[in-house]
C-alpha positions in Angstrom: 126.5 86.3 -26.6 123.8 85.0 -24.3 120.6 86.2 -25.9 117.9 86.7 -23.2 114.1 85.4 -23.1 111.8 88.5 -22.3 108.2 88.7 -22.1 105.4 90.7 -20.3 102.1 90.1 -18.9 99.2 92.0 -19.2 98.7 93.2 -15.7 95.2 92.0 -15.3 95.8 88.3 -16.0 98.2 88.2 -12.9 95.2 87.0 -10.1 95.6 86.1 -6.7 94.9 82.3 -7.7 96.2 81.9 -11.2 96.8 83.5 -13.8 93.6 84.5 -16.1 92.5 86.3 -18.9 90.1 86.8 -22.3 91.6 84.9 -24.9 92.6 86.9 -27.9 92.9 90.5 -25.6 94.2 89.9 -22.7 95.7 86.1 -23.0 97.4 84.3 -25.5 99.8 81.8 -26.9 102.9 84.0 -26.7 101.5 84.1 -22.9 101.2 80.0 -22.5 104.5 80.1 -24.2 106.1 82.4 -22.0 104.6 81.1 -19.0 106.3 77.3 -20.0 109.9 78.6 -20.4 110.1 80.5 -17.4 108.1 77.7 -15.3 110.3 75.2 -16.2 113.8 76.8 -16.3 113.2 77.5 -13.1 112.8 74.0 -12.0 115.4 72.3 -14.3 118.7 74.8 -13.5 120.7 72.3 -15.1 118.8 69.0 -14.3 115.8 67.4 -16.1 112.2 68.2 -14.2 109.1 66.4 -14.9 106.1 68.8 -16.0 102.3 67.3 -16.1 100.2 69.1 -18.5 96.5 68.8 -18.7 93.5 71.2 -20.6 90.1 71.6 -20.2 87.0 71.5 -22.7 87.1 75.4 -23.3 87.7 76.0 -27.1 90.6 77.6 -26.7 92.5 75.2 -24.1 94.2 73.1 -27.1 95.8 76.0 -28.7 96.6 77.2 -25.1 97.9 74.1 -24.1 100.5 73.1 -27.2 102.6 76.6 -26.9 102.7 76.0 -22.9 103.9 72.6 -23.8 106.4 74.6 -26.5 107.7 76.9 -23.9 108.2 74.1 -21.4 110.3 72.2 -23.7 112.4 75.1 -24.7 112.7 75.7 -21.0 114.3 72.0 -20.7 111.4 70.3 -19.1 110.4 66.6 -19.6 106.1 67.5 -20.3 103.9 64.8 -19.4 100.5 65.5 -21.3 97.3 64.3 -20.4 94.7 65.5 -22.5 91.9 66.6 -22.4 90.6 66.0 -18.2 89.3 68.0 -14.9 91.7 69.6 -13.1 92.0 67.3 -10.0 92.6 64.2 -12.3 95.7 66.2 -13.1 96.6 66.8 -9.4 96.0 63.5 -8.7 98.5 62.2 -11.6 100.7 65.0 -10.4 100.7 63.4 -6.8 101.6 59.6 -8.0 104.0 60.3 -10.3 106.0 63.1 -7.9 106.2 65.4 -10.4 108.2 68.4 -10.3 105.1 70.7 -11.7 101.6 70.7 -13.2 100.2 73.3 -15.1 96.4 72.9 -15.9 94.9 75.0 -18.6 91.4 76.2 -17.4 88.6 78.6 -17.4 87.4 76.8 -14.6 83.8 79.1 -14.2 84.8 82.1 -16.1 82.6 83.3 -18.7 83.6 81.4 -22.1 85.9 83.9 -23.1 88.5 83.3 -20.7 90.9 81.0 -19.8 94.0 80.5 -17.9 96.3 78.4 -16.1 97.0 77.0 -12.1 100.1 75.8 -11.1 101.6 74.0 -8.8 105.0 73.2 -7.8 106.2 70.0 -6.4 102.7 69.5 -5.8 101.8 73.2 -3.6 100.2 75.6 -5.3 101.9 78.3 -7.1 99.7 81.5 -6.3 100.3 85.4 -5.3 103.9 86.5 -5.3 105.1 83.3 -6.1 103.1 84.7 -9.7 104.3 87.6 -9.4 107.7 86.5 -9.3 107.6 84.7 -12.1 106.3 87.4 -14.0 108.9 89.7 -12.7 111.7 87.0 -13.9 110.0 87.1 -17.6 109.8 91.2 -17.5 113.9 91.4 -16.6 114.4 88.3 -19.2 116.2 84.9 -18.3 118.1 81.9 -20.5 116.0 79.4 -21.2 117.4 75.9 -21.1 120.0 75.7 -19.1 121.7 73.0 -20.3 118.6 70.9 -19.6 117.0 68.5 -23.1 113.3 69.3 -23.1 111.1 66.3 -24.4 107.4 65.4 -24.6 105.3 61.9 -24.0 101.8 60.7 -23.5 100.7 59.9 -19.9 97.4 58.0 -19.7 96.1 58.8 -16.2 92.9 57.8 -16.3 92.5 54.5 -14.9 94.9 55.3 -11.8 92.2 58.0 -11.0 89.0 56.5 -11.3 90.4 53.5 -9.0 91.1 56.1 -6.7 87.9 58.0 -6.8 86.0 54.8 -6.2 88.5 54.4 -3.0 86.0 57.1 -1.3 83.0 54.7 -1.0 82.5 52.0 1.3 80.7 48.6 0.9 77.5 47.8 2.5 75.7 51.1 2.6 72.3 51.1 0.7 72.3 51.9 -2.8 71.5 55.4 -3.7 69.8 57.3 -6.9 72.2 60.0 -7.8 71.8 62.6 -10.7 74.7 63.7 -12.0 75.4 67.3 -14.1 78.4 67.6 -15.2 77.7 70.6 -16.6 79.3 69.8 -20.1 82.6 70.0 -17.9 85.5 68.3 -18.7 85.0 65.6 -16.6 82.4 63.9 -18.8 84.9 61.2 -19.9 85.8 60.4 -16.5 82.2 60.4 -15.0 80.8 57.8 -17.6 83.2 55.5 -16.4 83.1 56.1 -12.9 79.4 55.9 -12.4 80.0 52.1 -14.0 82.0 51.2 -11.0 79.2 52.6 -8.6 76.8 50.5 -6.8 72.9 52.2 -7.3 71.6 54.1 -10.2 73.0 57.1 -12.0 71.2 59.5 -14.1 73.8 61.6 -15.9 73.0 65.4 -17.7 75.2 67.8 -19.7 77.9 64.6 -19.9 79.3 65.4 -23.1 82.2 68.3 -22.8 81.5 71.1 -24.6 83.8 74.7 -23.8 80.4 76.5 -24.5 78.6 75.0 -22.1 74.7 75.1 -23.8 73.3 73.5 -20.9 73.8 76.5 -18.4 76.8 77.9 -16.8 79.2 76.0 -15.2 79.1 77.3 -11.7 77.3 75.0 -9.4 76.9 77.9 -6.4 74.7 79.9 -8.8 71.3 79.1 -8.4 70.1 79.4 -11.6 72.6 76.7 -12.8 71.4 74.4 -11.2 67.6 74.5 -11.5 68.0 72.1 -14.7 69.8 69.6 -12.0 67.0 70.1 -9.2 64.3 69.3 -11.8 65.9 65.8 -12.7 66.1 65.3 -9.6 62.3 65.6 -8.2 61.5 63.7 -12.0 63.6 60.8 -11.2 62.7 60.6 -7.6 66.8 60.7 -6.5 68.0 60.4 -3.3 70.8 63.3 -4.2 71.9 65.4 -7.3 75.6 66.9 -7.7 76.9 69.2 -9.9 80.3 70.3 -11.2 82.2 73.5 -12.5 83.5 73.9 -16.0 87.0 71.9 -14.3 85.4 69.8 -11.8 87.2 70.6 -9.1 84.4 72.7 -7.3 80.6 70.6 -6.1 77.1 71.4 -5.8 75.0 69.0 -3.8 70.9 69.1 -4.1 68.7 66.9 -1.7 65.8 64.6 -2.6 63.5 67.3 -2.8 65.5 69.1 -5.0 66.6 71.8 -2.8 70.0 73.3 -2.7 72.3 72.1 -0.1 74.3 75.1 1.4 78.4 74.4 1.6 78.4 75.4 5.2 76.2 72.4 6.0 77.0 69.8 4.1 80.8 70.4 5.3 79.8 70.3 8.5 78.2 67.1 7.5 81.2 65.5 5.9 83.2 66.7 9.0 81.3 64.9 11.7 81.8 61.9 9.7 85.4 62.1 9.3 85.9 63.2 12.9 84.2 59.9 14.1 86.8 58.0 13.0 89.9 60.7 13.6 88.2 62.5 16.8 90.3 65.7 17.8 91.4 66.1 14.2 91.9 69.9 13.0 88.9 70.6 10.4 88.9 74.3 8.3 86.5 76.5 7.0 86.9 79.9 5.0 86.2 83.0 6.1 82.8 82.9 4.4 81.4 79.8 6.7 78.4 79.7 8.8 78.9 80.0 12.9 76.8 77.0 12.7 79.9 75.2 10.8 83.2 76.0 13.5 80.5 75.4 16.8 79.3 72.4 14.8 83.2 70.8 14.5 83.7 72.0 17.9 80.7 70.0 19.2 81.9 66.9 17.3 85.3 67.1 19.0 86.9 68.5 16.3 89.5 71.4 16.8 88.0 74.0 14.2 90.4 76.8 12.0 89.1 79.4 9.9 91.3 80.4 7.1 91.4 82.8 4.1 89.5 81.8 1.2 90.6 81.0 -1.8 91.9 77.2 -2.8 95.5 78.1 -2.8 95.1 79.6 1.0 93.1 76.3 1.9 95.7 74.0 0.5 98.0 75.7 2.5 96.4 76.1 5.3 96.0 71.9 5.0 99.2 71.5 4.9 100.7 73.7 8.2 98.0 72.4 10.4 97.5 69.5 9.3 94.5 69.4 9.4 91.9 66.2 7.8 89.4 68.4 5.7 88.3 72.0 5.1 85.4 73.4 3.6 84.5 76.4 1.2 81.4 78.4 0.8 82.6 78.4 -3.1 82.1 74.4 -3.2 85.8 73.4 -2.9 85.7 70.7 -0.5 89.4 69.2 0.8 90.1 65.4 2.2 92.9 64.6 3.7 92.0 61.7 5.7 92.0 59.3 2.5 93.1 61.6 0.1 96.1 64.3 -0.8 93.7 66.7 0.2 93.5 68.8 -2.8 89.9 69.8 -4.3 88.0 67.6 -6.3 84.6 68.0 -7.1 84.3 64.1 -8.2 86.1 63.0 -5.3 84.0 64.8 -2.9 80.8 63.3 -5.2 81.8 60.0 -4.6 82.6 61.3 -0.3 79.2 62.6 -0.4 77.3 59.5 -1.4 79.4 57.2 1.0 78.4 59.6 3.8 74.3 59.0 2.3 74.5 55.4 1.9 75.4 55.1 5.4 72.2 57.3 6.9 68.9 55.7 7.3 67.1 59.3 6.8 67.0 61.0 3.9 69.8 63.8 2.8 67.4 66.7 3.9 66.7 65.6 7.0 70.3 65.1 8.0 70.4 68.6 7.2 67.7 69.6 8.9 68.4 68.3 12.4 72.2 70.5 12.0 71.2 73.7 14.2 70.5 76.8 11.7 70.6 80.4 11.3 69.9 83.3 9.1 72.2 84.4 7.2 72.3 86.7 3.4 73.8 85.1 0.4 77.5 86.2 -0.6 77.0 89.9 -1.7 79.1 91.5 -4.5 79.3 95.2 -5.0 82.1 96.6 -7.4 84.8 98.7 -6.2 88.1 99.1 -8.3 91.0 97.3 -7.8 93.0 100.1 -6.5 90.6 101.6 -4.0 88.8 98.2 -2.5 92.2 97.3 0.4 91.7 101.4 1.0 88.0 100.5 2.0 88.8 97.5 4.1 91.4 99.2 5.8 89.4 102.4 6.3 86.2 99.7 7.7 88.8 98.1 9.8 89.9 101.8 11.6 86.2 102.1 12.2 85.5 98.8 13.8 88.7 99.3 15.8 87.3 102.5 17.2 84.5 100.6 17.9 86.4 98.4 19.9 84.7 95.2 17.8 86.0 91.8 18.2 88.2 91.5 15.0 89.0 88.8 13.3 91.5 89.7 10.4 92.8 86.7 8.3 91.1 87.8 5.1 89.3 91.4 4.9 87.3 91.9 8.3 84.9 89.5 10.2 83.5 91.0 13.0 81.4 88.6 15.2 79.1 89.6 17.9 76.8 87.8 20.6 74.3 86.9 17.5 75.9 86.8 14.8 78.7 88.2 12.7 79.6 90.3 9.6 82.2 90.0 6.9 83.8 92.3 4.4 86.4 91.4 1.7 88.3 92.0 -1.4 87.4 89.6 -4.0 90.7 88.0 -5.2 88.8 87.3 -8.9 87.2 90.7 -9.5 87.2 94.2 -8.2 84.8 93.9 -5.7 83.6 93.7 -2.5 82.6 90.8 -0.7 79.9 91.1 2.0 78.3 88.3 4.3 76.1 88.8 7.5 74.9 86.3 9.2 72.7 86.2 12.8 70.3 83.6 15.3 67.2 85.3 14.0 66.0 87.6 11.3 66.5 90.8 13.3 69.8 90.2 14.6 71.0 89.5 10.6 69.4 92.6 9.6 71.3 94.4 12.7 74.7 92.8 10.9 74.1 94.4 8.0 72.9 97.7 9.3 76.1 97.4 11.5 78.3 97.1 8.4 76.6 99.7 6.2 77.4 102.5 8.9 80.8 101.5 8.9 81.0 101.6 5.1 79.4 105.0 5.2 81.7 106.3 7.9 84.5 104.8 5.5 83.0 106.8 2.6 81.9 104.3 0.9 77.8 104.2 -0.2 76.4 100.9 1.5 74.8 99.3 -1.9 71.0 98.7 -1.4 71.6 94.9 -1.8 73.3 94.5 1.1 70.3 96.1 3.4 67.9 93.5 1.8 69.3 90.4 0.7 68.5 87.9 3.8 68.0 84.1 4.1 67.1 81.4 6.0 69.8 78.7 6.1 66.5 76.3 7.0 66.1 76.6 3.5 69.3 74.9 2.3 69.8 77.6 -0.6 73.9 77.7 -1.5 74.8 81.4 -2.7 78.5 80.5 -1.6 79.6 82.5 -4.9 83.7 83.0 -6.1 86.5 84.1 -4.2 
């Protein structure tokens, strides 16, 4: 008698990304454990698969990490481990070796209770249904180990990725100051020796890894997590400072005067340098980015696409249009010009300090001569899970009536002759996502007023935040928040 593998997920871990939870309530090993044997008996079927494995700093990520590996082996799969390493280091392994999977254990920004684990699949993400579906196969039970043998090994990847990383820098520019944080990510290993192979001078904080994260919270588009960055960087007189998340897959740039860089502009940057080399090329940027970023691209002979956000999306996106980067408001940055083209915060480091080392004038005044606007910081307002797609689709009826030019990839943008307007679900929390954006002050506020009548005709209380929460892009302040 065939005895069946069953298991069931809380429903909240399930995210549009990865899967995620709070260790010890929501998540736990049986979870990892589950999430191995279904992963890989659907790959092997019969025939051995290759599974990398890789964990983050996070104080629960080793406990995490050896049932995954458990469950993959009873599932039949051959499991690679890594270690201890940032996510794209694990991508990148993932990519040389042609492995049938990758699962990274990660909190990524979470708070430190959580953790959780991406996927990918033949190296594409596995996200949205393709989660749900395995959680379905679990909940109807399956037979592990179909005739596969399940085994384990050691895979140092290390050395093969910081050769790589160094691949992004050019020789001959001028040698740069750079103050690193890596935020007590897990990373740190991986920086120390990088920053050896690096021409100039590196300062680096918050380098050992640490799952609390003392320093500050890993989330480099929060302002105040990086103030402990801009300070080094005005005290040691740097030409740049960058900053990662608790995985190192997302980037935070400051300039020399210790201002924050927003991730509009500084993919616009990168993108006029790529597209000097590969003119015509297709270039994307989420929903969240600036006007200033698409008429930017467009301006640089570029062909600019705006996509969903969310990594997952972007990677997709990447990969149908093939297009040679993309940009996020969250800080993931994509190359595909030298480069697989998934996110990597070191990799886009190293990208970044090319691009400087290159340029006579300092960071902030290549900035500064990009054309600006006003825009408000991303702006969160809770709405339950269950009613926030009601809202957007009730907001979308509205605009319709309004006959507003739509554009309807990922919640609503609406843009108009001086500006635009956003509303979304978040994919992370149950929220609302709001962004308004204009050519002056007044035409920003008009955004937002334009977007709180439709909310109240929707039934839905515009929160007070969104009616005062404006910026000027001139001042370089990030605010590109989560997806």
């Amino acid at each position: 008698m065939v005895t069946l593998f069953r298991h069931e997920f809380h429903p909240s871990i399930l995210r549009e990304y990865d899967i995620r939870g709070i260790v010890g309530k929501t998540l736990g090993e049986d979870d990892a454990r589950a999430l191995g044997v279904v992963f890989a008996s659907g790959l092997c079927k019969g025939r051995s698969a290759t599974i990398l494995v890789g964990h983050d700093g996070r104080v629960t990520s080793p406990t995490l990490e050896k049932a995954l590996v458990e469950g993959l082996i009873m599932g039949g799969a051959t499991v690679r481990r890594i270690g201890c390493c940032p996510t794209p280091q694990l991508y990148h392994a993932s990519c040389r070796q042609k492995a049938d999977g990758a699962i990274m254990v990660t909190g990524s920004h979470n708070p430190l209770e959580y953790n959780g684990f991406k996927i990918v699949q033949h190296n594409r993400p596995v996200f949205g249904q393709g989660l749900v579906d395995l959680a379905n196969l679990l909940r109807a039970g399956i037979t592990p180990n179909d005739g596969a043998e399940g085994g384990q090994d050691r895979l140092e990847s290390a050395t093969a990725y910081i050769d790589a990383l160094r691949s992004g820098l050019r020789t001959g520019g001028r040698p740069l100051k750079v103050v690193w944080d890596n935020s007590h990510s897990s990373a740190g290993d991986i920086l120390v020796a990088l920053i050896r192979a690096l021409p100039g001078q590196h300062i680096v904080l918050n380098g050992e890894i640490d799952g609390r994260f003392p320093a500050h919270h890993p989330d480099p588009t929060l302002p105040e997590a990086m103030v402990q960055l801009q300070t080094a960087v005005c005290q040691h007189g740097a030409d740049l400072g960058v900053a990662f998340d608790g995985d190192a897959d997302r980037l935070g740039v400051v300039d020399e005067q210790g201002r924050l860089i927003a991730a509009d502009h500084l993919s616009l940057l990168l993108a006029q340098s790529i597209l000097r080399d590969t003119p015509e090329a297709t270039v994307l940027g989420d929903v969240k980015m600036s006007r200033v970023f698409f008429e930017g691209i467009k301006r640089a002979a570029g062909k600019a696409l705006m996509c969903p956000s969310g990594h997952s999306h972007v990677k997709n996106a990447m990969r149908e249009t093939g297009a040679v980067f993309a940009g996020e408001m969250s800080g993931h940055f994509f190359f595909a010009d030298h480069w697989p083209g998934f996110d990597d915060g070191l990799y886009a480091a190293t990208r970044v300090i090319d691009f400087l080392s290159q340029q006579t004038a300092p960071l902030s005044a290549r900035v500064a001569s990009l054309p600006h606007a006003v825009s408000t910081p991303e702006i969160r307002f809770d709405c339950p899970d269950e009613q926030k797609f009601n809202v957007i689709d009730a907001v979308i009826a509205q605009a319709r009536e309004r006959d507003m030019r739509l554009t309807l990839i990922d919640g609503v943008r609406v843009d108009e002759a001086r500006g635009w307007w956003l509303l979304r679900a978040s994919n992370t929390q149950p929220a609302l996502v709001a962004r308004a954006e204009g050519d002056d002050e007044a035409a920003c506020r008009a955004m937002m007023e334009t977007l709180a009548d439709l909310l109240l005709h929707s039934g839905v209380a515009a929160p007070e935040v969104l009616k005062q929460d404006i910026r000027n892009n001139s001042d370089h302040e990030a605010g590109g928040g989560r997806a």
